[in-house]
matplotlib code that plots the C-alpha trace (Angstrom):
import matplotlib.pyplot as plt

x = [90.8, 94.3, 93.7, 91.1, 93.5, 96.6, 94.6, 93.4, 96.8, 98.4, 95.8, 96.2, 100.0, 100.4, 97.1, 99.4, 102.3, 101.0, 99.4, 102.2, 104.6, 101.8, 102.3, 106.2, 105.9, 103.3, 105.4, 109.3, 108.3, 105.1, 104.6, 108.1, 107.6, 104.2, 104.8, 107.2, 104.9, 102.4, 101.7, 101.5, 101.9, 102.9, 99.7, 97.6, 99.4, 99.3, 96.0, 96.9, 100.3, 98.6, 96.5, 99.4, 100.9, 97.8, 97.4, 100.9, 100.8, 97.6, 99.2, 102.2, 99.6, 98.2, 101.6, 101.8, 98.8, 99.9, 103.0, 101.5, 99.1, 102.1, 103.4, 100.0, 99.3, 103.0, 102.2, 98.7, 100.3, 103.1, 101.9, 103.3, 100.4, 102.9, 105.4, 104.8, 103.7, 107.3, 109.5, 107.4, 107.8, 111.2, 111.9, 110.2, 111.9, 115.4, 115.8, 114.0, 114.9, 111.4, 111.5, 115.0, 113.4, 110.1, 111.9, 114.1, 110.8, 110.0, 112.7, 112.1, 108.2, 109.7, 111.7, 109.0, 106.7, 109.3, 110.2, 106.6, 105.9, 108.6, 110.6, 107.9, 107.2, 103.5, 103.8, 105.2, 103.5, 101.7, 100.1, 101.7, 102.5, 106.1, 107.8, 107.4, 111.5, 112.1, 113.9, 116.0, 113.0, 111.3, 114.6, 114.5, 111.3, 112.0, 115.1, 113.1, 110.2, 113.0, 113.9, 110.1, 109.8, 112.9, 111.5, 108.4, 110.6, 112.8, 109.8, 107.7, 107.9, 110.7, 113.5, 111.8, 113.1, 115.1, 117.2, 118.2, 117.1, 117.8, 117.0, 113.4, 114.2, 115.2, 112.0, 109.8, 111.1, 110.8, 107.2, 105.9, 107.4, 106.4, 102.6, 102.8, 104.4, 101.4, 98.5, 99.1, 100.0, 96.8, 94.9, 96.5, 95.3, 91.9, 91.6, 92.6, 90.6, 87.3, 88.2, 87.9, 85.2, 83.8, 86.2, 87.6, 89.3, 92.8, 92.0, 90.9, 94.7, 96.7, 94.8, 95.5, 99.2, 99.4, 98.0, 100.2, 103.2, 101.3, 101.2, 104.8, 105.4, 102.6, 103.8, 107.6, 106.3, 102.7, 106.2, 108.4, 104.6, 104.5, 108.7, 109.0, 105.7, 107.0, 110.2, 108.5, 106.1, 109.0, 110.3, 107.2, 106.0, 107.5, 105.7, 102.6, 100.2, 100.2, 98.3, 95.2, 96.1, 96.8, 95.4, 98.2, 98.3, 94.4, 94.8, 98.0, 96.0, 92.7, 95.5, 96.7, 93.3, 92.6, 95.8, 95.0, 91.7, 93.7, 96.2, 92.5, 91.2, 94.6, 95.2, 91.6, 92.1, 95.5, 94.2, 91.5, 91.7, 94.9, 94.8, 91.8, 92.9, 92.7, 89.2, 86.1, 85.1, 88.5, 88.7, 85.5, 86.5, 89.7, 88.0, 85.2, 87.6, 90.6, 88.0, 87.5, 91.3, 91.3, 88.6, 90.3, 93.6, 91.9, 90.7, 94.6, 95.4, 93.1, 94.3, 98.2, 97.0, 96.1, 99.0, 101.4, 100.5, 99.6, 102.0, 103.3, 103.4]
y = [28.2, 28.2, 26.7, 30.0, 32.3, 31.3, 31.3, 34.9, 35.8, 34.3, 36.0, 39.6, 39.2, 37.6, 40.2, 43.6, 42.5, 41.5, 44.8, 46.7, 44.8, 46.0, 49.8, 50.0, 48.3, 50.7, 53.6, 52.3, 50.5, 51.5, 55.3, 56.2, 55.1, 55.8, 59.5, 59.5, 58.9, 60.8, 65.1, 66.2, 63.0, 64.0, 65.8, 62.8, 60.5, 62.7, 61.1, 58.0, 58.1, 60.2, 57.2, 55.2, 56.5, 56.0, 52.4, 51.4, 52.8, 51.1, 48.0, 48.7, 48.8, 46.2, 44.0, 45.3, 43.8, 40.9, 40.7, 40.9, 38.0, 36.2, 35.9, 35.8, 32.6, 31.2, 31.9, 30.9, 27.4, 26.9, 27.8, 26.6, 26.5, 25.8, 28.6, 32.6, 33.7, 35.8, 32.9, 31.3, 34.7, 34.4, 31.2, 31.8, 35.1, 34.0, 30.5, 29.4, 29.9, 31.1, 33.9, 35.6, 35.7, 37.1, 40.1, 40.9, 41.0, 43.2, 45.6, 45.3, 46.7, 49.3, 50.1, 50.5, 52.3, 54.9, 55.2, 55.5, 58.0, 60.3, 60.0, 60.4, 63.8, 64.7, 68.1, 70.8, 74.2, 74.8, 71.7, 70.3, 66.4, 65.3, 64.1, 60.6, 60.0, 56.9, 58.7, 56.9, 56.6, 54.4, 52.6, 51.8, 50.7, 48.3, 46.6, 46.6, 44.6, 42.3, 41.8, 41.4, 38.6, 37.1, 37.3, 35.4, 32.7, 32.1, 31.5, 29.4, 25.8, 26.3, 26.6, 22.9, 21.2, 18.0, 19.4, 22.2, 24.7, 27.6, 27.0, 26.5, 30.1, 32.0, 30.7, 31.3, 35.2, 35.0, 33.3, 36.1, 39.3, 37.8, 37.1, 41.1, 42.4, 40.5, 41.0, 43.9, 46.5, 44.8, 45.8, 49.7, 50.0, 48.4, 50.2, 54.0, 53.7, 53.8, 56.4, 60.6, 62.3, 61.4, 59.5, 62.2, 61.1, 61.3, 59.8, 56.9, 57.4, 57.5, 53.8, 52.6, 53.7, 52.3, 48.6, 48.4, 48.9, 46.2, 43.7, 43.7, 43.3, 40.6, 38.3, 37.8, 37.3, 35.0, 33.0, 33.0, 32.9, 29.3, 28.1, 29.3, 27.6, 24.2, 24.0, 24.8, 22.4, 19.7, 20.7, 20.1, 17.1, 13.7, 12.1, 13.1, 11.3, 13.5, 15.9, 14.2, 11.6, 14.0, 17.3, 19.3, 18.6, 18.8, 22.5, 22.8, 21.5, 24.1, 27.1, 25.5, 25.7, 28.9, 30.4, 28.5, 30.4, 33.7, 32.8, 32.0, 35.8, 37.1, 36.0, 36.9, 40.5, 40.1, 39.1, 41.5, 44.3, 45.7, 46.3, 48.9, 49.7, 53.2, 53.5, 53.4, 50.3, 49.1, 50.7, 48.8, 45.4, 45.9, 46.9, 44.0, 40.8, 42.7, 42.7, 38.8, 38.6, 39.9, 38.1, 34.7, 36.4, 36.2, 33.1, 31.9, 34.3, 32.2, 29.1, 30.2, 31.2, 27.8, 25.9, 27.6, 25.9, 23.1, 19.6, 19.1, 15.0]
z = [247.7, 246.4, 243.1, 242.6, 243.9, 242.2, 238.8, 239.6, 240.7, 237.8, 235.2, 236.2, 235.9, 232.9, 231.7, 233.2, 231.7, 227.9, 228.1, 229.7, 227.0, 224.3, 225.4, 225.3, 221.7, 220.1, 221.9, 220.7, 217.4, 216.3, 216.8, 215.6, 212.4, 212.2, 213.2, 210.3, 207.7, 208.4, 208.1, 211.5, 213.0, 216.1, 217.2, 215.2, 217.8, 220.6, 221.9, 221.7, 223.2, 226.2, 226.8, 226.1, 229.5, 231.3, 230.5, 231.3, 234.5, 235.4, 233.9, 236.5, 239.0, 238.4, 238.1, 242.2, 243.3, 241.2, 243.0, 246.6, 245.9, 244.9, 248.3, 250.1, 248.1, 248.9, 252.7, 252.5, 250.6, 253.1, 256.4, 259.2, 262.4, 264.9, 263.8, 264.0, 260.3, 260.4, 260.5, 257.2, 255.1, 255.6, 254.8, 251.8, 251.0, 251.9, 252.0, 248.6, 244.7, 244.8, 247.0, 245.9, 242.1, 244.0, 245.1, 242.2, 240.4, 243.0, 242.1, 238.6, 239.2, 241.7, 238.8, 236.1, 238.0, 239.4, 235.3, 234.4, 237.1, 236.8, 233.5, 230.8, 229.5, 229.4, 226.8, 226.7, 228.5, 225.6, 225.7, 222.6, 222.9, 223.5, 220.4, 219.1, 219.5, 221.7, 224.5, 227.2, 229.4, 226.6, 226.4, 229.9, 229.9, 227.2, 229.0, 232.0, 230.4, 229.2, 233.3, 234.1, 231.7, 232.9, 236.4, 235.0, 233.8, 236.4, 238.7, 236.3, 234.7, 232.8, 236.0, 236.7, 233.1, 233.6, 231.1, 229.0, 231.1, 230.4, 226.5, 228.2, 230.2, 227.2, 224.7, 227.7, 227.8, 223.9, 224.1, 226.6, 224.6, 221.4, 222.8, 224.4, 220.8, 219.1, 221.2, 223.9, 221.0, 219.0, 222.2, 222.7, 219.1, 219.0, 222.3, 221.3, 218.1, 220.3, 222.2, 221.8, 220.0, 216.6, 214.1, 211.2, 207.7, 209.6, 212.4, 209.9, 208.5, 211.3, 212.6, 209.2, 209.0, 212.5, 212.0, 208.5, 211.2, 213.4, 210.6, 210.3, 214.0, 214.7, 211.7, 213.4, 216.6, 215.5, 214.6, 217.4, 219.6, 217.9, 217.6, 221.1, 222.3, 220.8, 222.3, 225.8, 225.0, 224.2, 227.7, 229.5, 228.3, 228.1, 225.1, 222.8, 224.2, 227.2, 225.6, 226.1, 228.7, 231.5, 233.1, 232.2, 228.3, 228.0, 229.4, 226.9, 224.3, 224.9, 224.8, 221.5, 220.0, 221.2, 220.1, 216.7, 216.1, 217.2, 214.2, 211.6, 212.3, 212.2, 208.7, 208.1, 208.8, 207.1, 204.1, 203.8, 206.4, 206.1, 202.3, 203.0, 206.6, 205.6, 204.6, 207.0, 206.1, 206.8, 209.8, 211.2, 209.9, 211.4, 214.9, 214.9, 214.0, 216.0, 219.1, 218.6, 218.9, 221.9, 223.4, 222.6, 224.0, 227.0, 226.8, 226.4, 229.3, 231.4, 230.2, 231.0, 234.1, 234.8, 232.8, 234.9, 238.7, 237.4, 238.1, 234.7, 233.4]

ax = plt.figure().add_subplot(projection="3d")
ax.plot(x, y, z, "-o")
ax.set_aspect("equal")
plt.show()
C-alpha cells in the first residue's frame, strides 16, 4: 500500500515538474529566439504559447496534489495508534529535516501558481498575443523552478550521501533541469504540433525553426542529463557490482537503459530530422520518433519514481 502510493506520488511530481520545467524553457529560451527569426512570429507562436499557459498551470496543479500525497504517505508511514493523528503531523512538520523542506516546497508551489495565475498576460483587447519578450513574470518563474528543484533535492537521496553532499544536491538540481530542458520542452513541442486546425506551410516553419532551437538546448543538457547522472550515481552506490547485485542498482540500471534508447532516437532524429525539419516530411519524422521519446521518458519517470524510496546499497 505505501510502496504503490509513494510510486504514484513520486511519478506525478517528478511528471508536473519535467513538464512544468519544459514550459518555462520553450517560453524563456525557445520562443524568443524563435519569434526572432521568423515573419510574424509573434502571431505564428501565439497558439502555442496560449497552450503553453495552460499546460503549466495544470502542471502547477498537479505539483499540489503531488504535494498533499506527500504528507498523507509520511503520516500514513509514521502513524502513531496510540497518539492523536495531530501530534504525528507535527512532529513531522516541525521536528524533522523532512517536514521543514516539505513546506518550503510548499511555498515555492504557492508561489508558482499565484505567478501563473496572476502575472502572465493573456493578449491584448484585441485579441493579439502578448509579445514573446521574457518578461519578469517568466523570470520569476524560471528562479522559482530553480527553488522547486532544490526542494526535490533536499528531500531525496542525495541529503542522505555519506559524503560530499551537497556536490550530490547541486548535480541532482542539475540532473532534474537538464532532464525538464531536454524532454519537457521536447513534449510542449511534440504536443502543440498536434494541436489547432489543419497544418499550413508556416505552421510547418515555425515547428521547424522551433526544434532547430531544441537541438541546441537538448545537446547541452543530453550531457549534463549523463555527467550529472554519474556523479549521483557515484554517490549512491558503493561499488559496481551493485548494479546488479541489489534491488536498488537493478532499478538504476533499467533507468540507464531506458535513458540510453532515449539518447539512440535522439541522435536518430538529430541526424536526420532536423536537417529537413522544415518540410512535411520532416515535420512527421520529427513527430513519430519525438513521440517514442516521450514514451521512454516515461518509462524513466516511472523508474525515478521508484529509485527515489527505495533503500539505496
Amino acid at each position: 500500500m505505501i510502496w504503490f502510493l509513494t510510486t504514484i506520488q513520486q511519478g506525478i511530481l517528478f511528471a508536473a515538474t519535467i513538464f512544468f520545467i519544459g514550459c518555462v524553457t520553450w517560453r524563456t529560451l525557445i520562443a524568443p529566439d524563435v519569434a526572432g527569426t521568423l515573419e510574424d512570429g509573434r502571431f505564428r507562436l501565439g497558439r502555442t504559447q496560449a497552450l503553453v499557459v495552460r499546460w503549466a498551470r495544470r502542471s502547477c496543479a498537479a505539483l499540489i496534489l503531488a504535494w498533499n500525497m506527500r504528507l498523507l504517505v509520511q503520516v500514513i508511514a509514521f502513524r502513531d495508534p496510540f497518539a492523536p493523528i495531530w501530534d504525528d503531523i507535527s512532529l513531522l512538520l516541525f521536528q524533522t529535516v523532512w517536514g521543514k523542506i516539505w513546506m518550503l516546497q510548499g511555498v515555492v508551489i504557492a508561489l508558482i501558481a499565484s505567478t501563473l495565475t496572476w502575472g502572465l498576460p493573456t493578449g491584448n483587447e484585441s485579441g493579439e498575443p502578448p509579445p514573446m519578450q521574457v518578461t519578469p513574470a517568466w523570470v520569476l518563474l524560471s528562479g522559482l523552478t530553480i527553488a522547486l528543484t532544490s526542494t526535490l533535492a533536499m528531500s531525496g537521496h542525495a541529503m542522505g550521501a555519506d559524503s560530499w553532499r551537497w556536490i550530490a544536491v547541486s548535480a541532482d538540481v542539475l540532473h532534474t533541469l537538464s532532464a525538464g530542458i531536454w524532454m519537457g520542452s521536447l513534449a510542449v513541442i511534440i504536443g502543440a504540433s498536434h494541436q489547432g486546425p489543419k497544418r499550413t506551410a508556416s505552421d510547418t516553419q515555425a515547428f521547424g525553426a522551433q526544434i532547430q532551437r531544441f537541438s541546441t538546448l537538448a545537446l547541452r543538457a543530453g550531457l549534463a542529463v549523463v555527467l550529472m547522472g554519474v556523479v549521483l550515481t557515484w554517490t549512491h552506490l558503493s561499488s559496481p557490482s551493485d548494479l546488479w547485485m541489489t534491488g536498488y542498482g537493478r532499478v538504476l540500471s533499467s533507468k540507464v537503459i531506458v535513458v540510453t534508447l532515449i539518447f539512440g532516437l535522439g541522435f536518430w532524429n538529430w541526424r536526420k530530422g532536423v536537417p529537413i525539419s522544415e518540410s512535411e516530411s520532416g515535420m512527421r519524422m520529427i513527430q513519430r520518433r519525438g513521440s517514442w521519446e516521450l514514451i521512454l521518458a516515461a518509462g524513466v519517470i516511472f523508474l525515478t519514481a521508484i529509485l527515489v524510496h527505495s533503500v539505496k546499497p
